[in-house]
C-alpha positions in Angstrom: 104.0 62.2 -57.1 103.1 62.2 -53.2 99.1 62.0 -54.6 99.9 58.8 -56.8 102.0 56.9 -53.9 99.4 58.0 -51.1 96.5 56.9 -53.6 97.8 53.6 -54.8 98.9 53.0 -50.9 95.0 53.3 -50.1 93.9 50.6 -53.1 96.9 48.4 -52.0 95.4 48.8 -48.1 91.8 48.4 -49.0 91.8 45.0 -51.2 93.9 43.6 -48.1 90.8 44.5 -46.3 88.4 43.3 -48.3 90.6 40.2 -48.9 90.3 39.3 -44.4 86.9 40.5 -44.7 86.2 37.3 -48.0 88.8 35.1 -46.0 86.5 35.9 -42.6 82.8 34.9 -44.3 84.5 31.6 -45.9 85.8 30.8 -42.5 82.1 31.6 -40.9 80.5 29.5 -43.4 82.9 26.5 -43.8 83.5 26.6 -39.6 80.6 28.0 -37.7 77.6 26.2 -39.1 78.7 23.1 -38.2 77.4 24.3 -34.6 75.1 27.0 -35.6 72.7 28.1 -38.0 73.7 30.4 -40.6 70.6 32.8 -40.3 70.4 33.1 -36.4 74.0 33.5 -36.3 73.7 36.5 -39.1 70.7 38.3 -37.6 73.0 38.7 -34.2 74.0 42.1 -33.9 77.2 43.2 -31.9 80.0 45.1 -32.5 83.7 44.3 -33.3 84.5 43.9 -29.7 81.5 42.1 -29.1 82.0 39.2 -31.8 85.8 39.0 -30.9 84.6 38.0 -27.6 81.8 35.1 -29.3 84.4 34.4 -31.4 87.3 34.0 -29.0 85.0 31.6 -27.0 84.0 29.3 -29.6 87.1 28.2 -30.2 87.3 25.7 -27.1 84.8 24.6 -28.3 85.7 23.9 -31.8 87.8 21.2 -31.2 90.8 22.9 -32.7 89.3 23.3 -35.7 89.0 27.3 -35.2 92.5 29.1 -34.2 92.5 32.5 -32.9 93.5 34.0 -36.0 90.0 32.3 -37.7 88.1 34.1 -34.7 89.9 37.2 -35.6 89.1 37.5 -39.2 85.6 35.5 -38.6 84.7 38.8 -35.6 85.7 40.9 -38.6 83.2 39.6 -41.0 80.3 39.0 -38.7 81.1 42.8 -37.4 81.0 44.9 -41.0 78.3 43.0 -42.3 75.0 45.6 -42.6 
């Protein structure tokens, strides 16, 4: 019984992960390349911490059009991608 629960508790955790990870590349590509191009910005390698921080800056400069919890799930994306 402890198996089954702990197992479906992993499926239910991982699709909500892959769900911010989709949510995070349709953000990227509806948002971002208004400013920038979609290959330059996807060759760009950084880390989680390092994207946050692009991520967290661009959205002053959005216009309002990107809110913090874009950037977050936007750093996500750009951050797993391999």
């Amino acid at each position: 019984m402890k198996k089954t629960v702990v197992v479906l508790l992993t499926i239910v955790m991982a699709s909500f992960a892959c769900t911010s990870v989709q949510e995070g590349k349709e953000l990227f590509e509806k948002k971002c390349v208004k400013c920038h191009a979609l290959e330059k910005s996807l060759n760009a390698t950084k880390d989680l911490a390092g994207w946050e921080k692009t991520t967290k800056a661009m959205i002053r400069y959005s216009g309002g059009d990107i809110t913090e919890k874009d950037a977050k799930k936007i750093a996500k994306y750009l951050a797993g991608r391999k």
